[in-house]
Structure formats: structure tokens, C-alpha cells
C-alpha positions in Angstrom: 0.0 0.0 0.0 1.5 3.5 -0.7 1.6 5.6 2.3 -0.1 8.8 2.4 0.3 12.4 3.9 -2.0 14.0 6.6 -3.9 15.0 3.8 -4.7 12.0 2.3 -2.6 13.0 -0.8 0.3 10.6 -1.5 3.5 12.3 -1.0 5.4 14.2 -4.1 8.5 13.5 -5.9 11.3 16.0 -5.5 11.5 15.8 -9.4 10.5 13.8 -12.4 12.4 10.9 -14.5 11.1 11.4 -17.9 11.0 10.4 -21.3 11.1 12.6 -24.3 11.6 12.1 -28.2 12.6 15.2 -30.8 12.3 14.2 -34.2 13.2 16.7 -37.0 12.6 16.7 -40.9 15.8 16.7 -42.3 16.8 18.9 -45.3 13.9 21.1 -44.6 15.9 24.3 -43.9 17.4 23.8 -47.4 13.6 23.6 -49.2 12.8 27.1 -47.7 16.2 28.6 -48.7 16.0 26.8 -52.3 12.6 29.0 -52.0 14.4 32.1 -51.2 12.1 32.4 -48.1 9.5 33.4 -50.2 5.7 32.0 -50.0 5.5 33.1 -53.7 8.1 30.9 -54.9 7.2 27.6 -56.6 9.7 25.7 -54.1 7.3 27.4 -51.4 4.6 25.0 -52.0 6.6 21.7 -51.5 7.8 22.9 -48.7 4.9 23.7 -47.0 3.5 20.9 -48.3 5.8 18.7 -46.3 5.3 20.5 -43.1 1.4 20.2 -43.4 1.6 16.8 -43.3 4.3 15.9 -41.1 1.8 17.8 -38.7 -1.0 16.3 -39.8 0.7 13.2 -38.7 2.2 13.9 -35.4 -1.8 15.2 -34.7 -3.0 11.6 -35.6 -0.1 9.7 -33.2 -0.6 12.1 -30.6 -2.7 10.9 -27.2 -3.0 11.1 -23.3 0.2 8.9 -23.0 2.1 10.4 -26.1 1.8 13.9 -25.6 3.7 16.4 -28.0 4.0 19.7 -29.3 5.1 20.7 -32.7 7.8 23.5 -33.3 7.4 24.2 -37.2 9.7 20.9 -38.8 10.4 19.5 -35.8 7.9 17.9 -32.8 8.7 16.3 -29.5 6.9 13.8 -27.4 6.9 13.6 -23.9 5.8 11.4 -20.8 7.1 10.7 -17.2 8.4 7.8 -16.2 7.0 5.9 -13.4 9.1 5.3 -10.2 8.0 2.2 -9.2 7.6 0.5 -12.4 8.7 0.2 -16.3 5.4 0.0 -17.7 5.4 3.3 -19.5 9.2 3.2 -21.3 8.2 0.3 -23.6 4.6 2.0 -24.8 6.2 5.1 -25.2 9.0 4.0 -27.2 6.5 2.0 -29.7 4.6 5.1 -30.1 7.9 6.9 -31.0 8.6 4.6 -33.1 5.5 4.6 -35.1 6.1 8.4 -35.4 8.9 7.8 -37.2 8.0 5.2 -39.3 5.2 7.0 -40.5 6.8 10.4 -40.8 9.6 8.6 -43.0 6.8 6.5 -45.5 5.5 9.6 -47.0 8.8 11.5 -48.0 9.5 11.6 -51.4 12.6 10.5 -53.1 14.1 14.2 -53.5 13.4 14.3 -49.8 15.8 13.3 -46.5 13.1 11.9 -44.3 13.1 12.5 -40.4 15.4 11.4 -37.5 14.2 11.3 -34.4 16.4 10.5 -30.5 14.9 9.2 -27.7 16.5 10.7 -24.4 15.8 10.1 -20.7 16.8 13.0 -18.7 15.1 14.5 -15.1 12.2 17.3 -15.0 12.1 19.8 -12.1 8.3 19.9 -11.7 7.0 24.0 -13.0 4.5 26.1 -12.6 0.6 24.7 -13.7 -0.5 26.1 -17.4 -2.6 29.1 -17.8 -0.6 32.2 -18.5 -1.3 36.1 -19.5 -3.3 36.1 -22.5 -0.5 35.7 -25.1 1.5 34.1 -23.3 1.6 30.2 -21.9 3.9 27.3 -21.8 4.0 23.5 -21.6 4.8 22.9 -18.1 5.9 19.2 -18.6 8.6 20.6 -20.9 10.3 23.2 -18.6 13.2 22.1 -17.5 12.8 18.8 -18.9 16.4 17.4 -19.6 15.3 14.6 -21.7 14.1 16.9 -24.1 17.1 18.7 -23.9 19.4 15.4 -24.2 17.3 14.3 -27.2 17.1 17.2 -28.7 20.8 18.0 -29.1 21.6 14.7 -29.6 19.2 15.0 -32.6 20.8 18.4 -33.7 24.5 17.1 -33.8 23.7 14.8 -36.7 26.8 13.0 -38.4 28.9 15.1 -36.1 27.7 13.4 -33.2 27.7 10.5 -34.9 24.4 9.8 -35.3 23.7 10.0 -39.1 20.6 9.7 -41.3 16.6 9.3 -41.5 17.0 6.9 -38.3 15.6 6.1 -34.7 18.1 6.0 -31.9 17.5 5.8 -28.1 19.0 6.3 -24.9 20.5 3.3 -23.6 19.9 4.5 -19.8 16.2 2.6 -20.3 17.7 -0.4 -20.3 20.0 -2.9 -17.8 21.0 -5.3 -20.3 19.5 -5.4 -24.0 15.8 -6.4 -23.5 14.2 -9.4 -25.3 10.9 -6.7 -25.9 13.4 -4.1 -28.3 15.5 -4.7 -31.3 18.4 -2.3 -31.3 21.8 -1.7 -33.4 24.6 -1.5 -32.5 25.6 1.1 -29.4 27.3 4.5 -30.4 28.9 6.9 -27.3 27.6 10.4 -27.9 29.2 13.6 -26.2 28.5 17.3 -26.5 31.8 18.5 -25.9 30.5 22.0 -24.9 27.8 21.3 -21.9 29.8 17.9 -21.1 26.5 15.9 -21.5 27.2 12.1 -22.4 24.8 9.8 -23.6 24.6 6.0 -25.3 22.8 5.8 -28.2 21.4 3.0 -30.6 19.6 2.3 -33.4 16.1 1.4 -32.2 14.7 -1.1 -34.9 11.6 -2.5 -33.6 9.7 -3.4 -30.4 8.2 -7.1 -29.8 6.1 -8.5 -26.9 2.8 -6.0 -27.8 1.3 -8.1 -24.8 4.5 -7.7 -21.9 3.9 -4.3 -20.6 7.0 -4.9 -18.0 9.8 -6.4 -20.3 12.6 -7.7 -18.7 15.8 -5.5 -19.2 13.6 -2.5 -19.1 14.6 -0.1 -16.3 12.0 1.7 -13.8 11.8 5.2 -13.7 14.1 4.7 -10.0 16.4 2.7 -12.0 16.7 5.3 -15.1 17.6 8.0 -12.4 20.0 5.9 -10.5 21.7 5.6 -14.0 21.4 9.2 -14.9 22.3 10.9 -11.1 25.6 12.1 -11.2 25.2 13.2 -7.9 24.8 11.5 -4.8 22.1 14.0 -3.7 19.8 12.8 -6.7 19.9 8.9 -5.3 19.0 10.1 -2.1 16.3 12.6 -2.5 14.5 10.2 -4.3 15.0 7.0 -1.6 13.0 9.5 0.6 10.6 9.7 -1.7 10.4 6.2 -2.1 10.5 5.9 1.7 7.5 7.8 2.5 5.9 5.4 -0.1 6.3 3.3 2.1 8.9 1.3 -0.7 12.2 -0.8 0.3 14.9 0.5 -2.5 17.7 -1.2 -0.6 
């Protein structure tokens, strides 16, 4: 049973463990400047063509558990991940997944096609949505580090070492290579500026439709013991667990 405070409420995590994905249309930038910028331009119209429906399709893969938000040619998807448990990683990453698949079936054979990185990262928890009348933001993505982590993973490209229209995910969601997920081989990612490190690989396919807690699958406890740097994290969140009432030994 999870303990509960005076209130009746179940106590709050210092901080989330979250899941995000950034996927971006590649070669897109290059469209708009073969157009000159210019919505008269007879490039114009394949451009904007291709953005219309890679939003049209990020709209139809969206849900509850596979929230995103669209920034022009590029969208990311977001979702916590649950302490006690890995029954949201492997959902969310077949969601991803079908993003991307689906994103990459419709370009053309002029066009690049989308990558996409899937990052794990921790989320300080921010202020509730409903701002001044032009002005708002997605809470859930405020300080969200996996979105930050996937996201310049995504933007380093070749240089980074992670080339082409492909899928590749943070190996901190996983112990060991789980039976559920097909994946290449591993590539070691750096961003030599903000010292952020990352393993990456090719995420080919998930299995097991009907095992929502594949072994080799980390909890969201597990993915932050992976990611904490600093002994602080670890222990913040055994308190947490603690007042849940869970042993984390």
C-alpha cells in the first residue's frame, strides 16, 4: 500500500524521470532557402507541403500517453516515467517509433526523411498552465532534460555520430538489451560544450505487444539511479520512495 500524507494525498517526488523524443525533418531548412524564403516561390509550396503533413501526422499519433508539441519541422513527445515500475518506457517508445515510421513513409525521393532520439533525462516539476493572454507554456517541458538530451543529440547529426533518417534511443532505459526491443549496434555520444554524455542506438523495432514490463527494461528509480551524477539525486528520491512506504535497498 502506498503511504499517504496528513492529507490524504500521496507524497510528491522532489523531481520527475522522464521520457522525451525530438524528431526533425531533415533537409527542410534547405527547401525554404532553395525558395528564397519566399511563399510566392514555386519551391514554397513543396515545402509547406511537407510541413502540413508531417503535422497532420504527429496530430494523428498524438494521445493522453504520447503527448507532444510541434515547433514548425520538428515535434517532440513527452511522458514521465513511473518510479515504481517500467510500464510506461516500452509504450512510449513504440509510439515513438510509429512516429517515425510514419513520418519517414510519406517523403518523397528528393526528400531526407526524419530522425528522431529518444532521451531520458530528469524534469524539475513547473508552474501549472494558464498564462497572461498571449503568453503560456507546456509545463511538462520546462526544464525537462530529456528533451534537452534528445534534442541535441538529434541536432548534432553526423557530427555526433548519429547520421541519417533513423531512430536512436537512450540506452539508460535499459539494464541489459531487452528481449521486448530490437536495437543496433551502441554509439557513445558527447556534446563537448555542456559535457552531456549519452549512449545511443539504433532502435529497430519493439516485440512482446502483450508484456507491458519487459525484462531488461529499467524503472523510472532505475533510469535515475543511471542518470544521477550526484549523490544528492539517489537520495532525494530514496526518501521519496521511503514515504511510499517502498524498500529500495
Amino acid at each position: 500500500m502506498v503511504a499517504q500524507t496528513a492529507g490524504g494525498r500521496s507524497p510528491s517526488p522532489p523531481f520527475h524521470t522522464s521520457v522525451a523524443c525530438w524528431i526533425d525533418l531533415l533537409g527542410y531548412g534547405e527547401m525554404i532557402s532553395r525558395a528564397r524564403f519566399s511563399p510566392t516561390h514555386p519551391e514554397a509550396k513543396s515545402a509547406i507541403g511537407r510541413l502540413r503533413r508531417f503535422h497532420r501526422i504527429v496530430a494523428e499519433h498524438s494521445s493522453s500517453r504520447f503527448p507532444t508539441l510541434v515547433i514548425n519541422d520538428g515535434a517532440v513527445g513527452y511522458r514521465d516515467l513511473n518510479y515504481l515500475s517500467n510500464d510506461r518506457t516500452l509504450p512510449f517508445l513504440r509510439n515513438a517509433l510509429r512516429l517515425f515510421e510514419r513520418v519517414n513513409a510519406e517523403r518523397t525521393n528528393d526528400q531526407a526523411g526524419a530522425r528522431m532520439v529518444v532521451a531520458a533525462g530528469f524534469r524539475m516539476k513547473g508552474r501549472p498552465p494558464g498564462g497572461a493572454a498571449h503568453f503560456d507554456v507546456v509545463p511538462q517541458l520546462q526544464a525537462n532534460f530529456a528533451f534537452t538530451a534528445a534534442y541535441l543529440a538529434e541536432d548534432s547529426g553526423s557530427d555526433g555520430g548519429l547520421p541519417g533518417a533513423n531512430c536512436y534511443v537512450d540506452m539508460s532505459l535499459f539494464g541489459q538489451t531487452p528481449p521486448a526491443v530490437r536495437l543496433g549496434p551502441s554509439i557513445p555520444w558527447r556534446h563537448k560544450k555542456l559535457d552531456l554524455t549519452r549512449d545511443f542506438a539504433p532502435l529497430l523495432g519493439t516485440d512482446a505487444l502483450d508484456n507491458a514490463n519487459p525484462a531488461g527494461v529499467r524503472t523510472g528509480y532505475e533510469v535515475a539511479c543511471a542518470l544521477a551524477q550526484e549523490a544528492d539525486v539517489r537520495t532525494a528520491l530514496r526518501s521519496y520512495l521511503e514515504k511510499l512506504g517502498v524498500e529500495t535497498g
